[in-house]
C-alpha positions as a LaTeX table, in Angstrom:
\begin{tabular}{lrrr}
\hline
Residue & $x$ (\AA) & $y$ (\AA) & $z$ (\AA) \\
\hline
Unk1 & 96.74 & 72.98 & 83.57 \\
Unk2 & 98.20 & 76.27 & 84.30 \\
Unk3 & 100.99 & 77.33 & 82.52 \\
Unk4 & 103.74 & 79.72 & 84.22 \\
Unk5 & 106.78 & 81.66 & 83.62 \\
Unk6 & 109.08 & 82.08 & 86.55 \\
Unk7 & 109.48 & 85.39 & 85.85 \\
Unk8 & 105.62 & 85.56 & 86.91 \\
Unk9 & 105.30 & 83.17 & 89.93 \\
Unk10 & 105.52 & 86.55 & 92.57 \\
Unk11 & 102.59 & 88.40 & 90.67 \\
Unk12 & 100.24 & 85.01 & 90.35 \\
Unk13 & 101.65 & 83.18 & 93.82 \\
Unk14 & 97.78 & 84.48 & 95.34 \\
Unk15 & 96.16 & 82.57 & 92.63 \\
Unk16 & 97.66 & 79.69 & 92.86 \\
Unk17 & 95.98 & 76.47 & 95.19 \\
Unk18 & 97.40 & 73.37 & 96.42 \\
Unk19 & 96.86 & 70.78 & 93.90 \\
Unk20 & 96.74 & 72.75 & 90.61 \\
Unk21 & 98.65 & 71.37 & 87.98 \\
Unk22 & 101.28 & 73.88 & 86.33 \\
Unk23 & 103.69 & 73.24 & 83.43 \\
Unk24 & 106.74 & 75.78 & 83.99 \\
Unk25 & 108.73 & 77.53 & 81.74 \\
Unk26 & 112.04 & 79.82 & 82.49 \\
Unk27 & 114.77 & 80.06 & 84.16 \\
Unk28 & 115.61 & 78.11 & 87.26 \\
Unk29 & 118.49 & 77.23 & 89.50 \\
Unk30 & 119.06 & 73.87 & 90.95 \\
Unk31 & 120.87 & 73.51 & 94.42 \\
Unk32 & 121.04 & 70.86 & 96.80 \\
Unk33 & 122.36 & 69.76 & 100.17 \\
Unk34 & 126.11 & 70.88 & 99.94 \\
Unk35 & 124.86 & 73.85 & 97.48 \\
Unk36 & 122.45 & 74.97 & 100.48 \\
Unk37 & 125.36 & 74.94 & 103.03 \\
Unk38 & 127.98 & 77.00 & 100.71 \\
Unk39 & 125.53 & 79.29 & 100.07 \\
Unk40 & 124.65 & 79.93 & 103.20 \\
Unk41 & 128.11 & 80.54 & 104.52 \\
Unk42 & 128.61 & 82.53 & 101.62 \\
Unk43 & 125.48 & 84.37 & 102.95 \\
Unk44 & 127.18 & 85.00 & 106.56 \\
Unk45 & 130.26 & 86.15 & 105.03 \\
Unk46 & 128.71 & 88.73 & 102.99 \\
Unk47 & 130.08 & 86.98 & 99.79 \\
Unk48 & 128.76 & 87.10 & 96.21 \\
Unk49 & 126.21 & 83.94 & 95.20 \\
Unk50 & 126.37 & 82.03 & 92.19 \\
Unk51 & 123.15 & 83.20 & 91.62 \\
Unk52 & 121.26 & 86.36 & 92.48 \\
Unk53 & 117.96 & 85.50 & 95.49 \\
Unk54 & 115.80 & 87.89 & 94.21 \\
Unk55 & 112.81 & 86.48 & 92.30 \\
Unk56 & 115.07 & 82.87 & 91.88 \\
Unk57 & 113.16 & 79.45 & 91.28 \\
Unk58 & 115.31 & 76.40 & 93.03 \\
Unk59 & 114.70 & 73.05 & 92.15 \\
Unk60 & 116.42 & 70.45 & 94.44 \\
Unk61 & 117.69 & 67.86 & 92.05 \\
Unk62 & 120.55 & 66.76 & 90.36 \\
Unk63 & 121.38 & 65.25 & 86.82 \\
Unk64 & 122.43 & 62.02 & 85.85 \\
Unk65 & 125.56 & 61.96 & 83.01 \\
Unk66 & 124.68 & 63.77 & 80.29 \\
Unk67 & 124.36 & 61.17 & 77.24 \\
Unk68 & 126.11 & 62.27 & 74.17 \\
Unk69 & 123.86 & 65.14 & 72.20 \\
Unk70 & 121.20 & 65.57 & 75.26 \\
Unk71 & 121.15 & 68.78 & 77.14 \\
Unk72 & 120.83 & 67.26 & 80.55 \\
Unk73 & 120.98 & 63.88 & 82.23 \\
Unk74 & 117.91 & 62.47 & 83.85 \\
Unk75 & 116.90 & 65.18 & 86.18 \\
Unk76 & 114.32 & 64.24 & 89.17 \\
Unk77 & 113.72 & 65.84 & 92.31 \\
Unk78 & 115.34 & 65.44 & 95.74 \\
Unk79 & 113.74 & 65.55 & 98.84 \\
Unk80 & 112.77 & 68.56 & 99.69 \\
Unk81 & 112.91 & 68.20 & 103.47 \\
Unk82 & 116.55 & 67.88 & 103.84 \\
Unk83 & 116.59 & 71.55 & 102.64 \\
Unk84 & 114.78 & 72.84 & 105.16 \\
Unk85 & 117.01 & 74.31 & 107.88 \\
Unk86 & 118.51 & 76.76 & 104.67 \\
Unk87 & 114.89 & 77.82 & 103.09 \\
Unk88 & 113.28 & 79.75 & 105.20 \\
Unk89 & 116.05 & 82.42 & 105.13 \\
Unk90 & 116.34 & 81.59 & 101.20 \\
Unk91 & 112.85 & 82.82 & 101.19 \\
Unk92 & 113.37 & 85.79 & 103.43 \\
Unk93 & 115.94 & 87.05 & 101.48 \\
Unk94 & 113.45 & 87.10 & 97.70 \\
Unk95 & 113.41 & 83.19 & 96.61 \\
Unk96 & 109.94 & 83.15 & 94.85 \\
Unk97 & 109.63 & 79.24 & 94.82 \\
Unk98 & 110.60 & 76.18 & 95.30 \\
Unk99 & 110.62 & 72.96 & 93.65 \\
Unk100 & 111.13 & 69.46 & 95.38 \\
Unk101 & 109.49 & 66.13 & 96.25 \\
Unk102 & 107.99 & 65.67 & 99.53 \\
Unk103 & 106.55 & 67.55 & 102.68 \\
Unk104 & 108.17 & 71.02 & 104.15 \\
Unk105 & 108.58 & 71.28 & 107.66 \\
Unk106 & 106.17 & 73.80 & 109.55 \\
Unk107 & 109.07 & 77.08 & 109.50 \\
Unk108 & 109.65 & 76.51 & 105.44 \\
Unk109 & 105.27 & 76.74 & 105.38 \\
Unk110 & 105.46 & 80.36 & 107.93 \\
Unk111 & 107.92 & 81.71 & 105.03 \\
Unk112 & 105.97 & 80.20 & 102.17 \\
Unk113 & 103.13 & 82.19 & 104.21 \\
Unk114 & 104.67 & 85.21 & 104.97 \\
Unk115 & 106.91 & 85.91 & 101.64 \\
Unk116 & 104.08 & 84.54 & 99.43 \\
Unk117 & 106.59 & 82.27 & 97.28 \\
Unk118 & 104.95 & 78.64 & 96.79 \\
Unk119 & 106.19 & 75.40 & 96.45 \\
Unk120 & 106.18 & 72.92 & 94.31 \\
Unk121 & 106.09 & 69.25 & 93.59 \\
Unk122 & 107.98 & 67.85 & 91.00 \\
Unk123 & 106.96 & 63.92 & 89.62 \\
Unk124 & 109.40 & 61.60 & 91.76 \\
Unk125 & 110.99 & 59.14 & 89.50 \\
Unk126 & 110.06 & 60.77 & 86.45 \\
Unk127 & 113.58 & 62.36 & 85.74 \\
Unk128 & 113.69 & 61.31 & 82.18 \\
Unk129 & 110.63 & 63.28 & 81.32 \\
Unk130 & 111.96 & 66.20 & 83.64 \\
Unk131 & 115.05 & 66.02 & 81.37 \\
Unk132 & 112.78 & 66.73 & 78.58 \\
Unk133 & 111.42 & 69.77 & 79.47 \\
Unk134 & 114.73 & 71.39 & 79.99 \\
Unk135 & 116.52 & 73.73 & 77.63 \\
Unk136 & 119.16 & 74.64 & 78.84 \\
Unk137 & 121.82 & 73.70 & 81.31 \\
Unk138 & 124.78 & 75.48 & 82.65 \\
Unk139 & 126.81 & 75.03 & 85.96 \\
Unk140 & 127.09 & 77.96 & 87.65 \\
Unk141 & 128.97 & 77.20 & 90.68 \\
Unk142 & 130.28 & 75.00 & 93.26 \\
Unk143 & 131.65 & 72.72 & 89.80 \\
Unk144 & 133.85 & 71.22 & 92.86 \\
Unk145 & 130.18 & 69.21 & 93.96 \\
Unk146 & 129.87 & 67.48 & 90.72 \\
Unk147 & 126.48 & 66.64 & 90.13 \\
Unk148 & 125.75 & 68.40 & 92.80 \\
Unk149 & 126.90 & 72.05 & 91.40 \\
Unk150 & 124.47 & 74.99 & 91.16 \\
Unk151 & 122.95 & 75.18 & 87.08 \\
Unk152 & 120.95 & 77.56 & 85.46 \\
Unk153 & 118.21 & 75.51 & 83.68 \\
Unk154 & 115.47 & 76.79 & 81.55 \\
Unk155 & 112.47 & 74.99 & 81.80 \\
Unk156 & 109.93 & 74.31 & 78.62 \\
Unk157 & 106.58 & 73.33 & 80.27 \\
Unk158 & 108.22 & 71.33 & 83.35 \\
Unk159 & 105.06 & 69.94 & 84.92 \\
Unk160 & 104.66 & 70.05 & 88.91 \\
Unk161 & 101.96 & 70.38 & 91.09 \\
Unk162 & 101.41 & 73.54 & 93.34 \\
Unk163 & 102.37 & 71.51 & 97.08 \\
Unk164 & 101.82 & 74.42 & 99.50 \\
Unk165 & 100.62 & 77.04 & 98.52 \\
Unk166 & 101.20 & 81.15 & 99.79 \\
Unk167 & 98.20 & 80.16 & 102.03 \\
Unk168 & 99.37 & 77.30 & 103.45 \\
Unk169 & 97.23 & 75.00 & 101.44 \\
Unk170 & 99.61 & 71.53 & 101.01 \\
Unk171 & 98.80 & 68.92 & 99.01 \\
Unk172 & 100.43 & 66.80 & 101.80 \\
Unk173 & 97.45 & 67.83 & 104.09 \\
Unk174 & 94.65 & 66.68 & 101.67 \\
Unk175 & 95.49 & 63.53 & 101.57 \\
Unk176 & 91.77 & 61.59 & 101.61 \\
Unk177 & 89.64 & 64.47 & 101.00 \\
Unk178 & 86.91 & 64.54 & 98.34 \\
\hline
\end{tabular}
């Protein structure tokens, strides 16, 4: 198990392989469909993001309710894939990973590639125990989406699997090895 700060995924991305089990700790934003499309017309416009690209971990996912005395809802991943006509620009522009459920289509792996920021797979149907390992959470913007809002989280040892990583190694693809 490797453990990781996000703060550190640029400087270790090179050392990272699909497969390898990583518990992560920091902060990270969540965003999902609707968050991807505001902030990429906020991107056209030239407008200010809720959150700053540079170095930024997004994990597609939103909570549940919050029960009463519980930082977050439960708090499981999304499918990555519908993401994917917004991330390779995301990328482009300083993203350092991402965090989802599911296969990335061949452009979001050229980016993963060519920035060096990996993905990751987060444990589909597990959102209690994702709920668990956050801190913190915080909406940021977009309130108007509801559960879909961007938050800040902070991670304690959120474990995921590296799915692609920054040399095109995907999990996805080693399906039946040995």
């Amino acid at each position: 198990m490797i453990r990781l700060d996000t703060a550190d995924i640029k400087k270790t991305a090179k050392e990272l392989k699909a497969g390898d089990e990583v518990l992560l700790s920091g902060t990270v934003y969540t965003a999902r469909d609707a968050a991807h499309k505001l902030i990429s017309g906020l991107l056209a416009e030239g407008k200010e993001l809720p959150f700053p690209l540079e170095g930024a971990v997004i994990y597609y996912a939103g909570p549940t309710q919050t029960p009463r005395g519980a930082v977050c809802g439960s708090f499981g991943p999304t499918t990555s894939g519908r993401m994917d006509a917004f991330t390779p620009e995301l990328i482009k522009r300083g993203v350092a990973a991402t965090i989802g459920k599911g296969g990335r289509s061949a452009a979001v792996t050229e980016a993963i590639v060519k920035y060096g920021s990996p993905y990751f797979a987060a444990l589909g149907g597990a959102g209690a125990l994702a709920a668990s390992c956050i801190a913190a959470c915080e909406v940021i913007g977009f309130e108007h989406l509801g559960c879909e809002s961007v938050k800040r989280l902070v991670f304690r040892d959120f474990p995921l699997y590296v799915a692609t990583d920054v040399y095109g190694g995907n999990i996805y693809d080693l399906k039946g090895e040995s």
